[in-house]
N, C-alpha and C positions, 0 to 999 in steps of 0.2 A: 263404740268398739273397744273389749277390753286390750291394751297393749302392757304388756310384763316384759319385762326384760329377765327378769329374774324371780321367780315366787318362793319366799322361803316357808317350807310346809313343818320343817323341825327346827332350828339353830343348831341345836347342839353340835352336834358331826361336823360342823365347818370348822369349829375349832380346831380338829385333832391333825387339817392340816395347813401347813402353813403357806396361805394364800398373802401375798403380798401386791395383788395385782387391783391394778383399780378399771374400775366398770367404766364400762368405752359407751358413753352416753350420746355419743353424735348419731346414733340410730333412732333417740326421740329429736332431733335439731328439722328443723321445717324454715330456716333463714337464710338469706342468700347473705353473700362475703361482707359488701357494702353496708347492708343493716347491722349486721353483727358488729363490726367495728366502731356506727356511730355508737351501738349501744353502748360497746364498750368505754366508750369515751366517757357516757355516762355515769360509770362506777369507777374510772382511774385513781380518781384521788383516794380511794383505797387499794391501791395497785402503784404507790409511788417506786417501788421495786422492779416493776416492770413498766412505769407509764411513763420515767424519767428517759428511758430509753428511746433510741433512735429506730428501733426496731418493733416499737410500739403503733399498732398491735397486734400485724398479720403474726410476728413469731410467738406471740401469747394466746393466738385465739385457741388452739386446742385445750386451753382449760378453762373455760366460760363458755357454758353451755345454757343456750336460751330456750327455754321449753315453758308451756303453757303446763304450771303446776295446780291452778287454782281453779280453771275450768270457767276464765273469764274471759277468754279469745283473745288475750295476748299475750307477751312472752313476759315472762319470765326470767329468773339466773338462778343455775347450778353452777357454783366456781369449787374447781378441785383441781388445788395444784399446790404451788409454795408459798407459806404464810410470810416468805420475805426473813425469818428465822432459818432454827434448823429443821424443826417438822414442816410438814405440808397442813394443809386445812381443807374445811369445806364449809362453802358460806352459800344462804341461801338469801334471795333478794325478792321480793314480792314489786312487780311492776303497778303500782297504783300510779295513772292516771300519767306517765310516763319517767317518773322519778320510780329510784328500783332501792328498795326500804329492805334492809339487813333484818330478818328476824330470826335467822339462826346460824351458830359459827362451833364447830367441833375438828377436833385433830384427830386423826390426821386422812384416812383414805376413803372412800365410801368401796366398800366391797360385793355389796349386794344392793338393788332399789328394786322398788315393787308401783308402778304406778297404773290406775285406772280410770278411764273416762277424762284422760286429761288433767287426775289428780293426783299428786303426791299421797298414796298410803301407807308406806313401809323405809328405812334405810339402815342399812349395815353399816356399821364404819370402824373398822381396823386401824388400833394405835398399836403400832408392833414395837413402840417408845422410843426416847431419844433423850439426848445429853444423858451418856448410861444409866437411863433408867432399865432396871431388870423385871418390869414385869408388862407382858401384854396384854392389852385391854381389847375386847369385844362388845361394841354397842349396839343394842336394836333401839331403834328410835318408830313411834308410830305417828303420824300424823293423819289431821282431822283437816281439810281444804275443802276450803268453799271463794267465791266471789273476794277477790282479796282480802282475805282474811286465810292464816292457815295456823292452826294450833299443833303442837305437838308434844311426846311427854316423852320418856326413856320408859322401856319395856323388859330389858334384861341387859345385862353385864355380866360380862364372864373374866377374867383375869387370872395370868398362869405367870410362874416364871419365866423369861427368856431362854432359861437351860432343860426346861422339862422334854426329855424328848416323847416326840410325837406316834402313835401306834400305827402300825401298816396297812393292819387287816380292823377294821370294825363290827362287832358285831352285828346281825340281820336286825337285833332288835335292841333296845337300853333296857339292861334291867334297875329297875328301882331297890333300892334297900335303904337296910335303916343300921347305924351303929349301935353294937351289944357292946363292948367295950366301953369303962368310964372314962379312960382317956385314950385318945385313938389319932395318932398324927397321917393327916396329908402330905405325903414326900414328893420333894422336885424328882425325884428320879426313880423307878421300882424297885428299890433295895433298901435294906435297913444301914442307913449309914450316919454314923454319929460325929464322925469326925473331918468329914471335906469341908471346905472356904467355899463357898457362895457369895461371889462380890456384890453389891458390896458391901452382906451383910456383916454385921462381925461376929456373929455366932457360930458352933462349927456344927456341920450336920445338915443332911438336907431337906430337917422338917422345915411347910412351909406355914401350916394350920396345924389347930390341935379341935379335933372335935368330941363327943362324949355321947352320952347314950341316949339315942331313939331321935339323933338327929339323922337327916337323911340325904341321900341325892342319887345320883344316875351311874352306874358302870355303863363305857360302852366301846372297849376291847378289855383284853386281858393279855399279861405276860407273865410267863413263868422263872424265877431266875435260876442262880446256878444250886440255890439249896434245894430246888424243888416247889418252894413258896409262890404261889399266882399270887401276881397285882392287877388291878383291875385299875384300870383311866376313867377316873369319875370326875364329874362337876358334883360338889354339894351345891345343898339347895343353902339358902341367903335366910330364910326364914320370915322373910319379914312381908308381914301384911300390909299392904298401904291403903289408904282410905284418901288420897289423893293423889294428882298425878305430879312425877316430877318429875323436871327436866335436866339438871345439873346433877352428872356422877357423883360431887363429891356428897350427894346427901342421896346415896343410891346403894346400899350394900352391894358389893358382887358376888359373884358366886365364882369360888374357889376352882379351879381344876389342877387336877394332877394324879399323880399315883399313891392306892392306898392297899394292904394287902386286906386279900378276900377275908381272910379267916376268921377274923371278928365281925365283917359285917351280915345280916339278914335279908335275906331277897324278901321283897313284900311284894304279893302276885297282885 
């Protein structure tokens, strides 16, 4: 029986609002109190933030969730909570044989999960950043589960300023285009502005890319400012072919979003 908590059919559109909330996973948990906690005991020593504690682990179970990911009739861990820093994490643990083996850790929220037949297929995870860092990040991760064993790669990244504001209304549909312009900047905000501080770059102006011609990506609202000029809230596209999977952002181009104005760009139907 397939069970979803969440199916995502587009990404894009999740970006434009700002969802900070993390997915309440105790609707896949199938364990009573007592099992949950010895498990827990099992993973503490990576929980010395919370294992040292005398309140360890009834006030930490809501973020260790045991769920059969690999479709081998027993449990599992999703742990989504605080890395013991300043972000939060999520770390996945694969129950072989009843040791629970770490084979994936990313910051900071999971915001969307997709699972079927008992497997992990899909997760979102939301870095809306920290120790000020200014730009939020958008992960799709897809994963391949079997029999303990579960692989997985990075699928898309999205990444915006923390100042970009966000569009109300969205378009019914994305339109695609392509830049006519040889140089063509992406701005944190729908206006042409050369001279604002954006901490905590030291440049002034609030280009945040510069792109050029017959590169492309998606509109999907538009706003009008006070000259009359529509900007349109795009994601470009990242460009880049991959011929293998990868799992680690930092070898994973993102795709830009923000506002760019229509006028030099070309709707491609």
């Amino acid at each position: 029986m397939k069970q979803t908590l969440i199916l995502i059919i587009f990404f894009i559109p999740m970006i434009v609002r700002s969802q900070d909330e993390r997915v309440d996973l105790s609707g896949f948990e199938k364990i009573d109190a007592d099992l949950k906690y010895r498990f827990m005991d099992n993973v503490k020593s990576d929980f010395p933030f919370y294992s040292e504690s005398e309140k360890w682990p009834e006030e930490y179970s809501e973020f260790f969730h045991f769920i059969d990911i690999d479709n081998d009739n027993d449990l599992d861990l999703i742990y989504d909570g605080w890395s013991g820093s300043e972000p939060m994490m999520v770390n996945i643990y694969l129950n072989r044989k009843g040791h629970f083996s770490l084979i994936f850790r990313q910051y900071m929220n999971i915001n969307e999960i997709e699972m079927e037949n008992n497997e992990l297929q899909r997760m979102v995870i939301h870095d809306p950043g920290c120790c000020l860092a200014i730009m939020e990040n958008w992960y799709t991760y897809h994963f391949n589960s079997k029999r303990d064993s579960v692989d997985f790669w990075l699928v898309d990244y999205f990444t915006y300023h923390n100042e970009t504001p966000k569009p109300e209304i969205l378009f019914d549909k994305e339109i695609k285009f392509k830049v006519v312009n040889s140089t063509y900047h992406l701005r944190i905000t729908p206006e042409i502005d050369n001279e604002s501080f954006y901490f905590p770059d030291d440049s002034n102006g609030n280009q945040i890319m510069t792109y050029t011609t017959g590169e492309f990506g998606y509109a999907l609202a538009e706003k009008c400012d006070s000259t009359g000029r529509v900007w349109w809230y795009v994601a470009m596209d990242n460009k880049e072919k991959r011929h293998s999977n990868v799992k680690d952002p930092a070898a994973f181009s993102p795709k830009y979003v923000g506002w760019m104005s229509s006028r030099y760009l070309k709707t491609i139907k």
